[in-house]
N, C-alpha and C positions, 0 to 999 in steps of 0.2 A: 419363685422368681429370684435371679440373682441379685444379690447387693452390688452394689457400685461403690463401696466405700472397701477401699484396698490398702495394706501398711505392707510394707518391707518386702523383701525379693519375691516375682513370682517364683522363679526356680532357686534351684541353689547351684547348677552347674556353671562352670566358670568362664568367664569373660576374655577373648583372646584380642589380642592385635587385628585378627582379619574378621572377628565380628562386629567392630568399630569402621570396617572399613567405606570410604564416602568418596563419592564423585561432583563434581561440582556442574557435570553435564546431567541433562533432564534423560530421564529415561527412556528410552524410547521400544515398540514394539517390536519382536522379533518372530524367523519363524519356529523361534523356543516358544512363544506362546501363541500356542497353537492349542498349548493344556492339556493336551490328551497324557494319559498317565500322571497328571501332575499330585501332587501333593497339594489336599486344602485343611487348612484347620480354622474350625468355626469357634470364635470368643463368646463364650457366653451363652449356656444350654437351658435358657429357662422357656417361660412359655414360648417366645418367637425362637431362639435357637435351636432348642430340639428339632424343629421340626424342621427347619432348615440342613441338620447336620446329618437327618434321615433324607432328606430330598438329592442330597448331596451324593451320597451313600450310594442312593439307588440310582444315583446316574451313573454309578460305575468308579466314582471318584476315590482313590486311598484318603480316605478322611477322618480326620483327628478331633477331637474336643478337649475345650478347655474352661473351666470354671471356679471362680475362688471357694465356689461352695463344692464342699467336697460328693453329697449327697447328690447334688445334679451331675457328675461326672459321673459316678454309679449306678445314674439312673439312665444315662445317654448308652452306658456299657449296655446293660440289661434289656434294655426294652430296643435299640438298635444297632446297636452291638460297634458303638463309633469306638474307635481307638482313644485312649487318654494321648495327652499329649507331654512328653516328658520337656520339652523344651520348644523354643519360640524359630529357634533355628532351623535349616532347610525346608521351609514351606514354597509352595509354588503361591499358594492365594491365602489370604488372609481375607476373612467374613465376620465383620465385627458385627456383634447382636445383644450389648451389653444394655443393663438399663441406662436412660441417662435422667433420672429424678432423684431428691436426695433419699438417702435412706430412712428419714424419720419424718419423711414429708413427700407422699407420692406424687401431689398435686405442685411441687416445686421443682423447675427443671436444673439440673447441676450433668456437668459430665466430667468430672473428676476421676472420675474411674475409668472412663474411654481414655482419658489423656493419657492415664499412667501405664495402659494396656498399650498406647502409642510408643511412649518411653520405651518398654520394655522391646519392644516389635522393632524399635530405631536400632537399637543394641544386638541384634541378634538375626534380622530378615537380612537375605542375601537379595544382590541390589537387581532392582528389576521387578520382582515380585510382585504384585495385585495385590493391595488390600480395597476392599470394597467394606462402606460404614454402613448399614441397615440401619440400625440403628435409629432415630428419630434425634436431629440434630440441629442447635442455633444456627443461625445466619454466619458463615464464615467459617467453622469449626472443618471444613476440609482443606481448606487453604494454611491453617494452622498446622493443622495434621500433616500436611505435604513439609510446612519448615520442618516440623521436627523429626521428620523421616529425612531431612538433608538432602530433597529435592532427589533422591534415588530408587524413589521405589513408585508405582503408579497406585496414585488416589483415587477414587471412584466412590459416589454415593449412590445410593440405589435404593433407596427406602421403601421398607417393607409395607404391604397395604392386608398382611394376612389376617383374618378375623377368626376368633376361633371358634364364635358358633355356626361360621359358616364355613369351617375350612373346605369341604371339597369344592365347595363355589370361590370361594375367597381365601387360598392356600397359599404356597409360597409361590406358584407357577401361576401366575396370571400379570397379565400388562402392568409394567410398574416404567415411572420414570429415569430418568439415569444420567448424571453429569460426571466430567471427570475435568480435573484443576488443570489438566494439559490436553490436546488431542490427541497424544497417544497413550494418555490415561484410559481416557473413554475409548477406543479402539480395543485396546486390550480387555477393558468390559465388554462390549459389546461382542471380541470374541470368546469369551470364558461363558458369556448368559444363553448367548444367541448363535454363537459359531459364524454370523455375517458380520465385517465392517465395511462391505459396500455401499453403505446409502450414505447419501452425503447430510451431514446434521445441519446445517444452513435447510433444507427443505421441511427438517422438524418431523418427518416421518417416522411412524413407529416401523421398528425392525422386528420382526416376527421369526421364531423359526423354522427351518426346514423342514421340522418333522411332524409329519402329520398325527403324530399321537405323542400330545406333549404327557397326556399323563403316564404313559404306559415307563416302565422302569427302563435302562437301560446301562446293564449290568456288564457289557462290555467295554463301555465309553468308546464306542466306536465312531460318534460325532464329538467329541471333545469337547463340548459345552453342554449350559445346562436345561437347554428348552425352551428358556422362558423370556416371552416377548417383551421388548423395550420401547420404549419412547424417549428417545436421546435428545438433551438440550445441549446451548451449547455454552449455556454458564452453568457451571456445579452451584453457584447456590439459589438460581432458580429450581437445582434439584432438592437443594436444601429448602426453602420454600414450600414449594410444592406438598411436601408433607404433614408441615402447620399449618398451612393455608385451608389444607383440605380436612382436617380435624376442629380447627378454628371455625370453618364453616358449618359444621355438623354441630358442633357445640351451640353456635348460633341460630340454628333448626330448633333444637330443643328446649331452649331457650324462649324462645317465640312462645313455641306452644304453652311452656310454665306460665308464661304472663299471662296468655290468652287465659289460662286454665285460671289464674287470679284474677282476671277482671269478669269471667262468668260468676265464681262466689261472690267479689264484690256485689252485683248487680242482680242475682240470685236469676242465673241464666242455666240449661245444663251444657255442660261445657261439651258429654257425650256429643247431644242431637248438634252443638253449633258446628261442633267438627266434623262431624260425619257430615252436614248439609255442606260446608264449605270443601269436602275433599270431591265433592261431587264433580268440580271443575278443573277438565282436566292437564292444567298443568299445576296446580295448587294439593301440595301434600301434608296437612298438619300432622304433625306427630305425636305421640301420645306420652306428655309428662309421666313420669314415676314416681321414684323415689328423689328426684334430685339429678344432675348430670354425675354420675358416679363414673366407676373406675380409674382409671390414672390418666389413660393416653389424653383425653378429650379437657379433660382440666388441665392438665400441665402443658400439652401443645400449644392450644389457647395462651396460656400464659408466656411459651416461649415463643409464640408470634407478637403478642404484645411488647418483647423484650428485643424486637428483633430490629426494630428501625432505629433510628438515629437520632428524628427528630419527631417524625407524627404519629401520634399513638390513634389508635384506632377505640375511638368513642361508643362504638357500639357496640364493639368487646367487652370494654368497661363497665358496659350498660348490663351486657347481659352476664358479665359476673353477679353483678348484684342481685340481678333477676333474681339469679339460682339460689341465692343466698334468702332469697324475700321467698323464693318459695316453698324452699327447706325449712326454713322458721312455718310457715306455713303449716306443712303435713306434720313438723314435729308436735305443734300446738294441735291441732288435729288427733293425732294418736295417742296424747296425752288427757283430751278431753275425753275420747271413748275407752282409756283406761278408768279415770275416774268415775265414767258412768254406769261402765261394769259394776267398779264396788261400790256404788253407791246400791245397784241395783239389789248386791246380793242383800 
């Protein structure tokens, strides 16, 4: 995966008067974007970008990549053959897919490295452009993103719901949400994802699209967009939400279930038969503790939902950090007693 901790120039090509250049009017949609032929360059080829910047590809798109680690651009060449990207200049869209947790702390959300991918993007995107954040992002950090693009280019979040042991079920092509900071931000999403801005976002309707076989490739780009069905709000940071909210939830599933799974040993219950007797009902699904709530997204989401209000924090977030932490002490004491019991045995 890539780092998000970035120093000194992306490029080294040089900085002119008309790459600085700024409008102080909002951008607005044209029938320049319309996308077809356009130029996209994906930020960021780790686990969620590669496969975005293949998806991209096969829709037919001229598509570049870009990554501070050198080994993921070589490996985006290699295995789908994306274009490196020599500079941040002449892009039609911009697909940010950067981590945002710190580098020596995956469970810690920081997006220091999206920002400075922003910087660089302010300095060199010609004005008009699409950038769209995948990315997993705090409350507000698109509205930020729009200042420091100087109100000329169109923002859009779009956050990815890809999973990768289920990617042909849960890929980059399947229903995702999607706000944009202006209405012809989202417009311009909606026709770069979808190829429709027909429906009107006040009705909250998912925009789906035209073509009946989203998976199949389409190496002409003869529809100018990329497939894949939307759900258009009509505040970007309920789109920004939306993505912690639904990781924070998940966290708090499993969570459940760890305590459940502690209060069966307390009380020397098996926790097996209580789960399997209660999933019997059916709208009730317990889930089956592990090793602990691992990987990154699900810990750090959680945490930057928690970081994300103002004044009320949610207590049973809080609660169920602890859980995790009461249950991981748990199996660690556990695997440390059936170590000892081995050698004692021998």
């Amino acid at each position: 995966m890539q780092s998000n901790r970035i120093s000194g120039q992306i490029f080294s090509d040089t900085i002119t008067d008309s790459d600085l250049t700024v409008t102080n009017e909002n951008p607005t949609i044209t029938n320049r974007n319309e996308f077809r032929n356009s130029r996209v360059l994906i930020i960021g080829l780790g686990q969620l970008g590669l496969p975005v910047a293949k998806y991209v590809k096969e829709k037919g798109f001229d598509t570049y990549g870009y990554d501070i680690e050198q080994k993921a651009i070589e490996r985006a060449e290699k295995v789908a053959s994306i274009k490196r990207a020599d500079s941040f200049s002449n892009f039609d869209v911009y697909i940010i897919c950067v981590s945002t947790h710190k580098p020596d702390d995956i469970f810690a959300p920081q997006i220091d490295g999206l920002l400075y991918i922003i910087e660089e993007i302010s300095r060199k995107a010609k004005n008009g452009a699409l950038v769209s954040i995948e990315s997993t992002i705090p409350r507000g950090t698109s509205k930020k993103v729009f200042e420091m693009l100087n109100h000329r280019l169109h923002v859009v979040h779009a956050p990815h719901r890809w999973y990768a042991l289920e990617e042909m079920e849960h890929g980059v092509n399947q229903l995702r949400v999607v706000g944009g900071v202006h209405d012809c931000c989202l417009r311009a999403a909606l026709q770069f994802y979808t190829g429709d801005v027909s429906n009107s976002i006040s009705q909250r309707e998912s925009i789906r699209s035209g073509s009946d076989d989203s998976n199949s490739s389409n190496n002409s780009n003869e529809n100018g967009n990329l497939g894949i069905p939307l759900h258009p709000v009509s505040d970007i940071e309920i789109a920004e939400i939306t993505k912690i909210a639904e990781n924070a939830h998940r966290y708090l599933q499993i969570a459940f279930a760890e305590e459940l799974y502690l209060y069966c040993k307390t009380n020397n219950l098996s926790f097996p038969q209580l789960r399997e007797a209660i999933n019997t009902k059916w709208n009730v699904n317990i889930l089956e503790p592990r090793d602990g709530i691992g990987g990154h997204c699900l810990p750090k989401d959680t945490r930057m939902f928690l970081q994300s209000s103002k004044s009320i924090k949610s207590k049973i977030l809080t609660a169920a950090l602890e859980v995790d932490q009461d249950y991981r002490r748990q199996r660690q004491s556990r695997v440390e007693l059936e170590v000892l019991c081995k050698d004692i045995a021998k």
